[in-house]
C-alpha positions in Angstrom: 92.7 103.1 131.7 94.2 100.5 129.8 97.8 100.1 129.6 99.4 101.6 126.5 100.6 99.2 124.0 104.5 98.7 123.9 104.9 100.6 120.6 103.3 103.6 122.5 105.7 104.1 125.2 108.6 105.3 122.9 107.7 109.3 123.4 107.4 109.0 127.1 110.0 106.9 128.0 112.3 108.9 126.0 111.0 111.9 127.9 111.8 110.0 131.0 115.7 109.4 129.9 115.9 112.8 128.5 114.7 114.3 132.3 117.6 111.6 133.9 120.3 112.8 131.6 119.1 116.5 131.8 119.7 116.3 135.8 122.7 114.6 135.6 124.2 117.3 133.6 122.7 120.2 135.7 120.4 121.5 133.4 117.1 121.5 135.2 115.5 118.6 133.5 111.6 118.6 133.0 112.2 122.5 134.5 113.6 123.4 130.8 110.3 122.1 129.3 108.1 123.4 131.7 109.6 127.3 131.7 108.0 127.3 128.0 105.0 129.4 127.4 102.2 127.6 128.1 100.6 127.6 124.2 103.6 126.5 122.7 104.0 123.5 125.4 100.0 122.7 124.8 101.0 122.9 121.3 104.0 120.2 121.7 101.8 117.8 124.1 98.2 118.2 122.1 100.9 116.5 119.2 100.9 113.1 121.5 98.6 110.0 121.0 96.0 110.2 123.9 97.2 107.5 126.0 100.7 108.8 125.7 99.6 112.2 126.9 97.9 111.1 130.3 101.1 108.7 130.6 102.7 112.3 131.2 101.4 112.3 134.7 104.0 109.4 136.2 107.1 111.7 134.9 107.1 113.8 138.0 104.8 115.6 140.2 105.0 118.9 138.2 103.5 117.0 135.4 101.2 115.1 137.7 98.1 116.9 136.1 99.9 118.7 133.4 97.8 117.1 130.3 94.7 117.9 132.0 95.1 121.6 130.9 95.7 121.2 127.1 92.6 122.1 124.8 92.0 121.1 121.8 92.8 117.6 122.0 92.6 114.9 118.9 91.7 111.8 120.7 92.0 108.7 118.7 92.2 105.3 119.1 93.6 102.9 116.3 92.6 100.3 115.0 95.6 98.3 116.1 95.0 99.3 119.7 93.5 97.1 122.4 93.2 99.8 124.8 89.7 100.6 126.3 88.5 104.6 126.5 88.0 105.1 129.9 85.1 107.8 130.7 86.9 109.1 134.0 89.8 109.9 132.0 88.2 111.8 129.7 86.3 113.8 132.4 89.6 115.2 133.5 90.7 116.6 129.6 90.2 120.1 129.0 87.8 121.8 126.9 87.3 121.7 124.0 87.7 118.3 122.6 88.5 118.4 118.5 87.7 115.0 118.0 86.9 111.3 119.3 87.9 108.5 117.4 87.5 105.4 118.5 86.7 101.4 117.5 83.7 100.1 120.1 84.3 96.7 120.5 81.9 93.7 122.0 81.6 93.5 125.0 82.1 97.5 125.7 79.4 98.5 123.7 78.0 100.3 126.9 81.0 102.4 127.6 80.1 104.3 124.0 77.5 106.2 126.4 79.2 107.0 129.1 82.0 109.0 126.7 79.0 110.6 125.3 78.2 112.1 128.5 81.7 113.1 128.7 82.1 114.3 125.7 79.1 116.0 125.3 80.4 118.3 128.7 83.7 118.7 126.6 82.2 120.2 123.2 83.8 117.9 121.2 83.2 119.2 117.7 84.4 115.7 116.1 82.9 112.9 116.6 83.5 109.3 114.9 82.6 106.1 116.6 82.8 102.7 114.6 81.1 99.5 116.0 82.5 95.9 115.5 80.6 94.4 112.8 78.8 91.8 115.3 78.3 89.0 112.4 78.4 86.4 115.3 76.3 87.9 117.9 72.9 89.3 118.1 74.2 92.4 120.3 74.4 96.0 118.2 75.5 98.6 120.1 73.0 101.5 121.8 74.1 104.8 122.0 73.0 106.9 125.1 71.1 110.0 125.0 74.0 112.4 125.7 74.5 112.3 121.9 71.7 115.0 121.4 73.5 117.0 124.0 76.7 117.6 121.5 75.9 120.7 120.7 79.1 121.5 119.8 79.4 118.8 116.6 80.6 120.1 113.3 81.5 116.0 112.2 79.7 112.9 113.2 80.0 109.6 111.4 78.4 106.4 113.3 79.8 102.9 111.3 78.5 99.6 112.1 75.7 98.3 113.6 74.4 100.5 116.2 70.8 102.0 117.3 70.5 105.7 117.6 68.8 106.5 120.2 65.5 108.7 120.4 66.2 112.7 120.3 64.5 114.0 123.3 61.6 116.3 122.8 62.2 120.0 122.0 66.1 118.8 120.3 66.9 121.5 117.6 69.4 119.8 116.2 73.1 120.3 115.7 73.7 123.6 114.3 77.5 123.5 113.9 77.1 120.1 111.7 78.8 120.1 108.5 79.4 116.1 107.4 77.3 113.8 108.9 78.1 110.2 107.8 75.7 107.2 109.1 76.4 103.5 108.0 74.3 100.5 109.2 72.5 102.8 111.8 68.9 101.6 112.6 67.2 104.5 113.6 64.5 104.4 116.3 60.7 102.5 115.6 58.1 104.6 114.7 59.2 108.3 113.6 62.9 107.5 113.3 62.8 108.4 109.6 61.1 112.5 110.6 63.9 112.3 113.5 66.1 111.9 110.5 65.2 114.4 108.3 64.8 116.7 111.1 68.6 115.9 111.9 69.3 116.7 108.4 67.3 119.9 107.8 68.1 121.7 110.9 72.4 121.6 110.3 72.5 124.8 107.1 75.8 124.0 106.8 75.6 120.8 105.9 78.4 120.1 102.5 78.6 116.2 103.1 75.8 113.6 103.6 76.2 110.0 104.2 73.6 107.4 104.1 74.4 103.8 103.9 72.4 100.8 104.7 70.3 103.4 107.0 67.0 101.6 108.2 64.3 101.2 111.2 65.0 98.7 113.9 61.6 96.9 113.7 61.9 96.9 109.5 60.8 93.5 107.7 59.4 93.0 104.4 55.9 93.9 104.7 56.6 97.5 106.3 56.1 100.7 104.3 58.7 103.4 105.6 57.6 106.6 105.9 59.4 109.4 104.3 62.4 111.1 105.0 63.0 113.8 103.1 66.4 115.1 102.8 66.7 118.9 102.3 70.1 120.4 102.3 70.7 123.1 100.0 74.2 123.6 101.0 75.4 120.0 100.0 78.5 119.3 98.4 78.8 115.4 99.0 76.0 113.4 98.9 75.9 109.2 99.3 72.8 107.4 99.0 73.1 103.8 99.5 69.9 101.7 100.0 69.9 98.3 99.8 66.1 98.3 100.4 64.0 101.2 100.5 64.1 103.2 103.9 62.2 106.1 102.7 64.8 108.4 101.9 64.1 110.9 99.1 65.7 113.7 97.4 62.7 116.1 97.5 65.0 119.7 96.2 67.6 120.3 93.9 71.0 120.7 94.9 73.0 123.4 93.8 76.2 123.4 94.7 76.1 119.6 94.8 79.9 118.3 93.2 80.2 115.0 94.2 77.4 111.8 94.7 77.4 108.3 95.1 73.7 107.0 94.5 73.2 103.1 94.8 69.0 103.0 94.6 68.1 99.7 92.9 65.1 99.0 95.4 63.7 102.3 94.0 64.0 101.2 90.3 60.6 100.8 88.9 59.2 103.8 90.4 59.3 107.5 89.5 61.2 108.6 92.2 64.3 106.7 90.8 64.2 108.9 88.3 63.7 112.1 90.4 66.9 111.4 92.5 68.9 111.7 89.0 67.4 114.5 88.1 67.7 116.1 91.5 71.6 115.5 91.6 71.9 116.2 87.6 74.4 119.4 88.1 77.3 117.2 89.5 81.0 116.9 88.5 81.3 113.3 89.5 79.0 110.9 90.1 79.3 106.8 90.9 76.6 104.4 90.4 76.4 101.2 91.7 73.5 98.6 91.0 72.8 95.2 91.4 73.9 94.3 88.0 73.7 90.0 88.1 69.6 90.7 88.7 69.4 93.8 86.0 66.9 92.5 83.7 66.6 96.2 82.2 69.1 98.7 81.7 68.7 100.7 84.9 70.2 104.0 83.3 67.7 103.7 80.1 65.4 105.9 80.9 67.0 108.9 82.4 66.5 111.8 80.0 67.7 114.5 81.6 71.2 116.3 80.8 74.5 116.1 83.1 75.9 118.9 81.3 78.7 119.6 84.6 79.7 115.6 84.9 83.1 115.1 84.3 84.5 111.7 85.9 82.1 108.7 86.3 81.9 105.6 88.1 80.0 102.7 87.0 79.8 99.2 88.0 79.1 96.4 85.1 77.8 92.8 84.6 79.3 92.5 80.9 77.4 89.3 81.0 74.2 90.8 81.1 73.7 93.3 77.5 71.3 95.9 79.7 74.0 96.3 82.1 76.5 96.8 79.2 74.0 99.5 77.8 74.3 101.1 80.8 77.4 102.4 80.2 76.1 103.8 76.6 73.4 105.3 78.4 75.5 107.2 81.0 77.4 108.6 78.1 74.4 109.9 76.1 72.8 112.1 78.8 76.5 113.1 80.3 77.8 113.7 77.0 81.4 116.1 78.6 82.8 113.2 80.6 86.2 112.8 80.2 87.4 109.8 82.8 85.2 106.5 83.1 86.0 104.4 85.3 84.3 100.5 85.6 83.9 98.1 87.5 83.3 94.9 87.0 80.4 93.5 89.5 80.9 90.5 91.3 79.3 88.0 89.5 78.9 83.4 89.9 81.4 83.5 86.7 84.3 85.1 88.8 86.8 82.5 90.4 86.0 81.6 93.9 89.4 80.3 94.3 93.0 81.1 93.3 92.0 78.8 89.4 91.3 81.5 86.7 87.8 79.9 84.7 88.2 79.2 80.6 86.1 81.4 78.3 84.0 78.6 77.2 82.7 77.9 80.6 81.9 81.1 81.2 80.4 82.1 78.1 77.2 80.1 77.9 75.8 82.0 80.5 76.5 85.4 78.9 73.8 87.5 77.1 74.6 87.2 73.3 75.9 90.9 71.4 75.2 91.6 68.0 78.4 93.2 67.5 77.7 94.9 63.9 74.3 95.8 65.0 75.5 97.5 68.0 78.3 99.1 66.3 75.7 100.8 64.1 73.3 102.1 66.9 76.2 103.5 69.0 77.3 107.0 67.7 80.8 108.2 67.7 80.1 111.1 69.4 79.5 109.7 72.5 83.0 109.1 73.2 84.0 112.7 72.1 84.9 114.1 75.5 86.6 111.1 76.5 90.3 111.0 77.8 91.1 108.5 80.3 89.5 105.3 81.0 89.8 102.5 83.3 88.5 98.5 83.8 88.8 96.7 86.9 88.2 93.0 86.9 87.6 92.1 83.6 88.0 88.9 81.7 89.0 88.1 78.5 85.2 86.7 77.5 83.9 87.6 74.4 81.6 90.5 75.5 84.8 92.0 77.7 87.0 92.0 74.7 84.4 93.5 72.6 83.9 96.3 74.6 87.3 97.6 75.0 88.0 97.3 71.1 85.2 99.3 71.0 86.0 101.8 72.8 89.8 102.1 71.8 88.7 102.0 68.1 86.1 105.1 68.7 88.0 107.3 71.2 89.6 109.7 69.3 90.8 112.0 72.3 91.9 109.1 74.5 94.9 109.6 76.9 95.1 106.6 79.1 93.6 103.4 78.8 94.2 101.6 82.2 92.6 97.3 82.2 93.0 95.7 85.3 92.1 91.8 84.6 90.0 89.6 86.9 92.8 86.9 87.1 95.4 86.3 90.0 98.6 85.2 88.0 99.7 85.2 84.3 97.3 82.8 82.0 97.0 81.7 78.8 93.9 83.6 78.9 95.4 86.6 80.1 98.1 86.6 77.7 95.5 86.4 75.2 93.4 89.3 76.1 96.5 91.6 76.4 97.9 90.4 72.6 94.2 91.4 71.1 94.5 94.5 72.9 97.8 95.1 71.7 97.0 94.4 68.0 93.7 96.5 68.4 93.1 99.7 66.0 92.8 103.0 68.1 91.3 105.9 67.0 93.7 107.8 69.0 97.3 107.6 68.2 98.4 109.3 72.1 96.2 106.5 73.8 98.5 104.9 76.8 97.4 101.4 77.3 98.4 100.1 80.6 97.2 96.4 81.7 97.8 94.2 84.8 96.8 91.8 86.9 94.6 91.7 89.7 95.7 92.7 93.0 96.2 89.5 95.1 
């Protein structure tokens, strides 16, 4: 095992004085310590980092295997830490393991399997591995079989670019499993996606589903995924992030469903973008995030059904592009009881690369023009009738940007908070500008708090 960065040593070495000062005054040292009963002594050690635990063992040899004995352990690795998880060492911890946490770094992708098979033996019941983000290497990292053979799991989250290995045959899944969280995970070529929704619809206690940038290994452009139904009646979270389609579908309502974060855009022109929002339509809060600098139609236009539950909102905005702006219209009319909005701004080639904050009449030409007074005539009060707090990150003082949030102050009549965070770096003339107009603006409610700032550096 690695040696423990300095920072780490503090607990132990102070253990170590306190033993030396202890005998010196006749008190028994380490014998004190050791005479408690052993839960509440597991209790005080299970409360060190890992490596300072198994440090224990060079104290004295009373405490030579000590740590071995104490269940329960939360094994965690930050992400500060250059130390290396060594296997052997975690053959020697008790049963069972809470949780793993740990940062696989190139070149020890390998050792990731060899904890599994350690792990696996240990029950761990938490499980959260996150790969370096190999941008300058081919290498992803392969996860060994003994994965399937944590029975024990109640939480598994895999980050980064990593394979999943095949499930053997006859593997019923994970029983205990109540948040499963995958992100750039390639599954296995040819039945990956059924391995999926097999992994999926055998946990019944599954509340929280992650799915982010989830695809085959041996996907290209011409390949039709198959389907992967996801069917989880007892869901609470649900994230569905697809940056291509990888033939994951909402195929049953969701209940008890409070919470999703649906990003689908590959799915737009066909019916079963629709059918996810209706599927998920019973939800408190919900964020949606699109491609909005390629939007050519607003992508929330033709959802009809009602989100009678949806409180609080999330929505990211090209106000450059007016079908992205009527997103934000459209959210409102079928959700017509939200009372927090909160926008962001996407990313577009009229944000500053650099630290220089860009003129509104560079910028505007490219913009999508606004009939204001026809606009103001199509757009009913009574959307904004629930309406309380609302918040804009990275906006600019542009034409269609300013529009907007007169707009919304002059129509809100139950507004609390109004919160602007501007897309510039340091005090401008533009900024300046943008906070005097919204100063001066009318506002339909008299209690509105308007807070502005910059953006964070």
């Amino acid at each position: 095992m690695a040696a423990p960065l300095p920072s780490q040593k503090s607990a132990t070495e102070k253990m170590e004085s306190g033993s030396s000062s202890s005998e010196e005054a006749g008190g028994g040292g380490w014998d004190v310590l050791m005479s408690l009963p052993p839960d509440m002594l597991d209790n005080i050690l299970a409360r060190l980092p890992f490596e300072e635990l198994v440090r224990t063992c060079c104290l004295s040899h009373a405490w030579h295997r000590r740590w071995e004995s104490v269940p329960n352990l939360h094994i965690w690795f930050s992400k500060r830490s250059t130390a290396v998880p060594d296997a052997r060492v975690l053959w020697r911890c008790a049963a069972p393991v809470r949780s793993f946490t740990a940062r696989v770094r190139m070149p020890h992708f390998h050792r990731a399997a060899r904890w599994l098979l350690a792990l696996a033996r240990k029950r761990v019941e938490k499980l959260v591995l996150k790969f370096e983000n190999p941008w300058f290497s081919r290498s992803a990292g392969i996860l060994g079989p003994a994965l399937f053979s944590c029975h024990a799991l109640a939480h598994l989250e895999l980050h980064g670019y990593c394979h999943l290995p095949r499930a053997p045959h006859g593997f019923g899944g994970f029983p205990n499993l109540h948040t499963l969280l995958l992100s750039h995970v390639a599954l296995p070529s040819g039945g990956g996606e059924a391995q999926l929704q097999h992994l999926i619809s055998s946990a019944p206690d599954l509340t929280d589903l992650s799915l982010s940038d989830v695809k085959t290994s041996h996907f290209d452009d011409d390949d039709v995924p198959e389907t992967c139904a996801i069917r989880a009646p007892n869901l609470r979270v649900l994230r569905l992030i697809m940056f291509f389609d990888n033939g994951c579908r909402l195929t049953e309502d969701f209940p008890l469903l409070e919470e999703a974060v649906i990003s689908i855009d590959d799915l737009f022109e066909t019916p079963d973008y629709i059918d996810t929002f209706r599927r998920i339509s019973n939800v408190h809060g919900l964020f949606i995030e699109s491609d909005s600098n390629q939007v050519i139609e607003n992508p929330l236009g033709r959802i009809s059904c009602k989100f009678q539950n949806l409180r609080i909102a999330h929505l990211t905005v090209n106000f450059g592009k007016l079908p992205s702006i009527m997103s934000i219209f459209s959210l409102l009319r079928f959700a017509p009881r939200i009372e927090e909005l909160h926008i962001e701004v996407a990313i577009t080639k009229r944000d500053d690369e650099n630290d220089e904050d860009f003129e509104i009449d560079d910028d505007f030409e490219s913009d999508d023009y606004i009939d204001q007074d026809t606009l103001n005539a199509k757009i009913s009060d009574d959307l904004f009738a629930n309406l309380k707090h609302v918040s804009l990150h990275g906006m600019k003082c542009l034409p269609n940007d300013i529009w907007f949030m007169k707009f919304v102050l002059s129509k809100t009549r139950l507004l609390q908070s109004f919160f602007v965070a501007f897309g510039y770096r340091q005090i401008s003339k533009a900024y300046l500008d943008g906070c005097r107009q919204l100063a001066m603006c009318p506002k339909a409610s008299p209690q509105a708090k308007l807070m502005v700032r910059l953006r964070d550096k």
